[in-house]
matplotlib code that plots the C-alpha trace (Angstrom):
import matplotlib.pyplot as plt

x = [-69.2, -66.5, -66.8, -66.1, -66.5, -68.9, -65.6, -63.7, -66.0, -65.5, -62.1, -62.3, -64.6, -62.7, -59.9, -61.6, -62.1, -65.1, -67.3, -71.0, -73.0, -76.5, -78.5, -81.3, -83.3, -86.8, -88.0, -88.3, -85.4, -83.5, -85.3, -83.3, -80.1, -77.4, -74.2, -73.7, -73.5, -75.1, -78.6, -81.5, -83.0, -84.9, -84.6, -87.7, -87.2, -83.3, -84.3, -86.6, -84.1, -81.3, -81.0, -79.6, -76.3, -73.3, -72.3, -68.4, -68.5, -68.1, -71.1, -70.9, -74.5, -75.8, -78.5, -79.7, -77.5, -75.9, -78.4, -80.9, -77.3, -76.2, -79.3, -78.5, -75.2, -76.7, -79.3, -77.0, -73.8, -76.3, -76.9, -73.3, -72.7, -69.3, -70.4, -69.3, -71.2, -70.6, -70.9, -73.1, -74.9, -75.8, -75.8, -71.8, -71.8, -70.2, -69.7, -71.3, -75.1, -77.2]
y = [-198.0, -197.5, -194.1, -193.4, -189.7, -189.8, -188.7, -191.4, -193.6, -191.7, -192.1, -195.7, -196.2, -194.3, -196.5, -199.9, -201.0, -203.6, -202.0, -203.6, -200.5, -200.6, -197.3, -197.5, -194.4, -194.6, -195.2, -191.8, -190.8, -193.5, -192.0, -188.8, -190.4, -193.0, -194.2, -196.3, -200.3, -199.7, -202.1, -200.3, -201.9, -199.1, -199.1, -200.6, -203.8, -204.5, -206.8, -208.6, -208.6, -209.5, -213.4, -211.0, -210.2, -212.3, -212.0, -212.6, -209.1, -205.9, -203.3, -200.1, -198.1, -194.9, -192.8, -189.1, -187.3, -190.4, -190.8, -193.7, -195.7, -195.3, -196.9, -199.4, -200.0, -200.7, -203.2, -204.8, -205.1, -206.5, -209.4, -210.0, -208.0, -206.1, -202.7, -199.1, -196.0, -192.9, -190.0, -186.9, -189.5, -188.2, -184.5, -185.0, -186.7, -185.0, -188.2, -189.9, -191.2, -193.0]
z = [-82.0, -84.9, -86.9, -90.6, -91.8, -95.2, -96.6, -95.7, -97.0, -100.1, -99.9, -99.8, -103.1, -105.2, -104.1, -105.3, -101.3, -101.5, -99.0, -97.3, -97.3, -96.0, -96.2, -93.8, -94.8, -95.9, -100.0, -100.3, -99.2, -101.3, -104.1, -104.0, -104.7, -102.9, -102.8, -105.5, -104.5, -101.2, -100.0, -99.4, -95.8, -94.2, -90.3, -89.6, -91.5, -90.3, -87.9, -90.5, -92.8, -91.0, -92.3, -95.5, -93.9, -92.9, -90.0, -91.4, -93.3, -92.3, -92.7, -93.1, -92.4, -94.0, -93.4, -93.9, -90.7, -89.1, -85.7, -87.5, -89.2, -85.4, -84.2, -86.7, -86.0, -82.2, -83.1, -85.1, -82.8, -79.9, -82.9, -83.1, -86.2, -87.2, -88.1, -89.0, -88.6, -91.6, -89.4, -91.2, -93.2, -96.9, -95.4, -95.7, -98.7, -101.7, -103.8, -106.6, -106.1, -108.3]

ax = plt.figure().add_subplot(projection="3d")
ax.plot(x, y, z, "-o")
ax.set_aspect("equal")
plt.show()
């Protein structure tokens, strides 16, 4: 499974790099704060949600520590996706949330 560090993911934003991020914590969770631009599909509804995505992008998954996007990232390669996983999850993230 491909790796990004939360602040490489950073790095890219502030670049302009158009980046697919799907954060796959819970509502509550989301309600403290994320990354600006990234879909909220909590784990449990990815694979009822995944007509959403194309499978011609690149996805990037987030979650709290970086174990549920991982699971993610799983489920979703075994579908055929393309997929990144941002290692530390919101623990490491120092950026902007909204």
């Amino acid at each position: 499974m491909k790796q990004l560090s939360a602040k490489e993911v950073e790095t890219l934003l502030v670049e302009g790099q158009p980046l697919n991020l799907i954060d796959v914590r819970e509502v509550e969770e989301v309600e403290t704060g994320k990354i600006p631009g990234a879909i909220h599909i909590p784990l449990g509804l990815l694979e009822f949600r995944l007509h959403e995505l194309d499978k011609s992008q690149d996805y990037i998954m987030v979650c709290r520590s970086g174990a549920r996007s991982g699971r993610a990232c799983q489920f979703l390669e075994s579908h055929g996706f393309k997929v990144t996983n941002m290692t530390g999850g919101m623990l490491a993230w120092e950026g902007e949330t909204k």
